[in-house]
C-alpha positions, 0 to 999 in steps of 0.5 A: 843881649844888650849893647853898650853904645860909644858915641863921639860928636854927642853935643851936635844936632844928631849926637843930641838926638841919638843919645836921648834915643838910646838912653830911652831905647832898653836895648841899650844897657849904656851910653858912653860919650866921649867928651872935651866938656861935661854934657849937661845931663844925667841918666843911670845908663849914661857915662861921660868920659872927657878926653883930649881928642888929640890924644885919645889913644892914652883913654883906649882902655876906657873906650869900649863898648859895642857899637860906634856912633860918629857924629862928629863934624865942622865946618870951614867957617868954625874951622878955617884952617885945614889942618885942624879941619882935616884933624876933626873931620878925618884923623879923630873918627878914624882914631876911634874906629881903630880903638874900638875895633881893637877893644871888640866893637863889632860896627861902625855907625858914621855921619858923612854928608851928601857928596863925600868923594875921596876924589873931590876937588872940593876939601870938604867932600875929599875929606869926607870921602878919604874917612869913608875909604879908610873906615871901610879897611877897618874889619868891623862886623857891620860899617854904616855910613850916612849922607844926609843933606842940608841938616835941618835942626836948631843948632847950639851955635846959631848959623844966620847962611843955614838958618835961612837955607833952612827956611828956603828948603822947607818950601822948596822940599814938596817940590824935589820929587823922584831922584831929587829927593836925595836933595831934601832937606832932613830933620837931624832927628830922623838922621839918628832914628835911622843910625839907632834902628840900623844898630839893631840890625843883624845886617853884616857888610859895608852900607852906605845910606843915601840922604832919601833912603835915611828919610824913609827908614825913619818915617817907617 
């Protein structure tokens, strides 16, 4: 059967990817993007819905589907204050997960990052670890969550930091061998290969896809 795929964050660099992916995979009958602004794009499979994530439990009737893609995400320097930082990063991708579970999803697809430790001294990764752990309460078939490292991709807000980490890494990648490979740099393309491939699998439990191990499922 065909799935209907839900995705929030689909304006970042790996939401961008994923939906040209699944609006070009057959597998996939429809597309819906979960929005504050309309999306430059139109496709017969794609549906735009624009919400106020705040409130995004008044749109539940319309947010349904089969498979949950969360690429959502910021950063302290877009979002310095914590409480609106924590909204976005934790309360909005639990807020769906809930929702969609409740109109019958069946998994849960959500992009982390390398170091999410729910005991972390560090906000960023305590907060990303705090999502993981709740996630995992929510009783959905399948639960993947990917931690890549630095996302190498040429973001619509330009980062001057990032741009030249970018740069540095992709000269020091060749050099991180063996258990430091988790450490490489990675195309934010090969991050949504990986999250559409895993969506077709019939795989049932709680996965967690470290930053080498979505390498090399996309290179496969």
């Amino acid at each position: 059967m065909k799935k209907t795929a839900i995705i929030m964050g689909a304006t970042g660099s790996v939401g961008t990817a994923l939906v040209r992916l699944l609006l070009d995979d057959p597998r996939y009958s429809a597309v819906l993007v979960l929005l504050r602004r309309e999306m430059p794009l139109s496709h017969p499979k794609l549906k735009q819905l624009l919400i106020n994530f705040d409130n995004i439990k008044d749109y539940a009737d319309q947010i349904k589907g089969d498979t949950v893609f969360c690429c959502i995400g910021t950063t302290a320097a877009q979002t310095p204050d914590k409480n609106e930082y924590r909204k976005i990063d934790f309360r909005y991708p639990l807020d769906l997960a809930w929702i969609a579970h409740e109109n019958g999803a069946t998994s849960y697809h959500l992009v982390s990052a390398m170091g999410a430790d729910a005991k972390s001294k560090v906000f960023y990764s305590k907060t990303k670890g705090q999502l993981e752990e709740e996630l995992k309460k929510i009783p959905f078939e399948s639960t993947h969550i990917y931690r890549p490292s630095l996302l190498d991709s040429k973001r619509q807000q330009y980062r001057f930091a990032e741009d030249v980490l970018n740069r540095v890494m992709r000269v020091i990648n060749p050099l991180l061998i063996g258990g430091l490979k988790k450490y490489r740099s990675i195309k934010a393309e090969c991050v949504a290969t990986a999250m559409l491939r895993y969506s077709l699998e019939q795989k049932k439990g709680v996965f967690t896809h470290k930053s080498d191990q979505i390498q090399e499922t996309c290179s496969n």
